[in-house]
C-alpha positions, -999 to +999 in steps of 0.1 A: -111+190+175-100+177+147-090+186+113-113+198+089-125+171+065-105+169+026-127+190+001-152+170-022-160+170-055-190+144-064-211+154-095-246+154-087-264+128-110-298+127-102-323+151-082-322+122-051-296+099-054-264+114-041-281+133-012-275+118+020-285+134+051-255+140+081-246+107+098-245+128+132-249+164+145-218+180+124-197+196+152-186+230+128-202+257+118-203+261+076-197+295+057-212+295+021-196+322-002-197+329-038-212+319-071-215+290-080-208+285-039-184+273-019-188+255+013-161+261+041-159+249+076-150+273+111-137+261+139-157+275+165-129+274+195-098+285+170-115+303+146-098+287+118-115+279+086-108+258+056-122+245+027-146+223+024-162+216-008-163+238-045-185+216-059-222+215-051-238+200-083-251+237-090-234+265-110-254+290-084-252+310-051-269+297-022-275+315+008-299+320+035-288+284+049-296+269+080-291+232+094-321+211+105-317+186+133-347+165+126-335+151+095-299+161+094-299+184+064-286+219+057-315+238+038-308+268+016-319+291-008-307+292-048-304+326-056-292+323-086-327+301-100-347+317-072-352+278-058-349+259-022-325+234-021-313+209+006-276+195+011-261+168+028-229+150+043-215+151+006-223+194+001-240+181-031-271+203-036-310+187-045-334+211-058-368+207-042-407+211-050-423+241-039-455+264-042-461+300-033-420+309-034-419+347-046-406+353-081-407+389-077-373+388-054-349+365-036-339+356-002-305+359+015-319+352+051-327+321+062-325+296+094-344+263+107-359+256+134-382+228+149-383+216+112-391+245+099-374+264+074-380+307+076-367+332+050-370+372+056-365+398+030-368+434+038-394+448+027-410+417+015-415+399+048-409+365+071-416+335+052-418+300+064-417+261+051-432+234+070-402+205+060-422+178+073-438+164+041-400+154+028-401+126+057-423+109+039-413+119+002-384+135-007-403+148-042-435+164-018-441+199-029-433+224+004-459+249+006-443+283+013-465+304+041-461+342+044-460+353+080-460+392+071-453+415+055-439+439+080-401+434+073-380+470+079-347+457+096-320+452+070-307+419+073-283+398+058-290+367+079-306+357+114-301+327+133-320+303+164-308+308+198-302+273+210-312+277+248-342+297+244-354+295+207-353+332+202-348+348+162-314+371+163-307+394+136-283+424+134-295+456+117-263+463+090-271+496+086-271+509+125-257+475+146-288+473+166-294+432+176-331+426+173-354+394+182-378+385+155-410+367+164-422+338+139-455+342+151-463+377+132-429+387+125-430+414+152-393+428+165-384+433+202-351+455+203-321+434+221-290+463+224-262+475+201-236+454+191-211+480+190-201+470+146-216+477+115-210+461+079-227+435+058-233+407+083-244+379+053-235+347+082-250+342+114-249+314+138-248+302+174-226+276+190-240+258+224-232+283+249-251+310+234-227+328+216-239+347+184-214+345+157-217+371+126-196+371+098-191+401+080-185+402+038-163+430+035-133+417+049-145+382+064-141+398+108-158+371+124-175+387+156-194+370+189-216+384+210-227+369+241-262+360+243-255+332+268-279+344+295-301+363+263-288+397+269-308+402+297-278+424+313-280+442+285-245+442+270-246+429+234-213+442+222-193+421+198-162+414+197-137+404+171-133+363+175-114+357+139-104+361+105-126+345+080-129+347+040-143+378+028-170+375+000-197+396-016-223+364-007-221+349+021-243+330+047-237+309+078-252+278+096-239+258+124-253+231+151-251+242+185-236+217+200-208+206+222-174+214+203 
């Protein structure tokens, strides 16, 4: 693979003028740390990570990110205005239209799937945003849908299984790898991962593996979900040092690296 791209810096001068979606599939997986955030990128066969961009346009947080392959943007949630936002090749952040986002709390899980963006809080519930009124117009107001309300495991973030579509999330408190439903929001227990910690980035590569990234000291693990844990065995292991960070979130594109 080859080296990660020179960081960016472009100003963000108008809600939709700078925000252009991913030419291709980006073959990396993204960490987003901090406040106001920055974006770096992780080699998913070294485990080397560099930076990418410090400059989204927004002097905020965002987490609960995910990418979206059927328009080529990285959606995320603003924690710092309580706001979705979308970014693209550039990292430069658009604030979008919604209805029915809480006010009451924020999010700091979040992943898309089939054009779909969902966001859990515990103890607030699954959430999800039907994206498919921006291909028409990137100014449509999202509607946000509450799946449940049922929302005990304490997450940090949750990702899309690639092969079989499944919802992986990692309990911080005990380790326990759970599958969420995003029908009703229901949880089917996977195994235990063998770690605990403060695992704010999740994300799988194309083989199945499940890649969580934990804050306190940046341990990037994986855990095998190839054939989805049907043997059972779930533990992680260490794959590489990454930057710690008190906010953090992951996304990547399983794809061929």
């Amino acid at each position: 693979m080859s080296r990660f791209a020179i960081p960016l810096a472009l100003a963000l001068t108008s809600p939709f003028a700078t925000a252009s979606p991913f030419d291709t599939c980006p073959s990396k997986a993204y960490l987003f740390q901090s406040s106001p955030v920055q974006v770096y990128g992780v080699n998913l066969v070294t485990g080397e990570t560099a930076l990418l961009q410090s400059d989204t346009g927004l002097n905020a947080n965002i987490n609960g990110v995910g990418f979206d392959f059927e328009d080529r943007y990285i959606y995320g949630y603003d924690t710092s205005n309580k706001q979705i936002v979308r970014l693209g090749q550039e990292f430069q952040a658009e604030v979008l239209n919604t209805t029915g986002l809480p006010t009451d709390h924020t999010f700091y899980v979040g992943d898309v799937y089939d054009h779909t963006y969902y966001l859990y809080r515990q103890g607030k519930g699954l959430f999800k945003i039907d994206l498919t009124p921006l291909d028409s117009d990137p100014s449509a107001t999202l509607v946000v849908e509450r799946i449940t309300t049922s929302a005990s495991v304490s997450l940090t973030d949750f990702a899309f299984h690639p092969g079989n579509g499944g919802l992986y999330g990692v309990d911080n408190r005990t380790g326990d790898l759970f599958l969420f439903s995003t029908d009703n929001g229901d949880t089917t227990y996977i195994g235990n991962i063998g770690v605990t910690g403060t695992f704010g980035a999740g994300y799988f590569d194309v083989n199945g593996y499940y890649y969580i990234s934990r804050n306190s000291d940046g341990d990037i693990f994986r855990i095998d979900l190839s054939d989805y844990g049907d043997d059972g065995d779930v533990t992680a292991v260490k794959f590489a040092d990454g930057p710690s960070s008190n906010q953090n979130d992951g996304a990547a594109v399983p794809m061929l690296l």
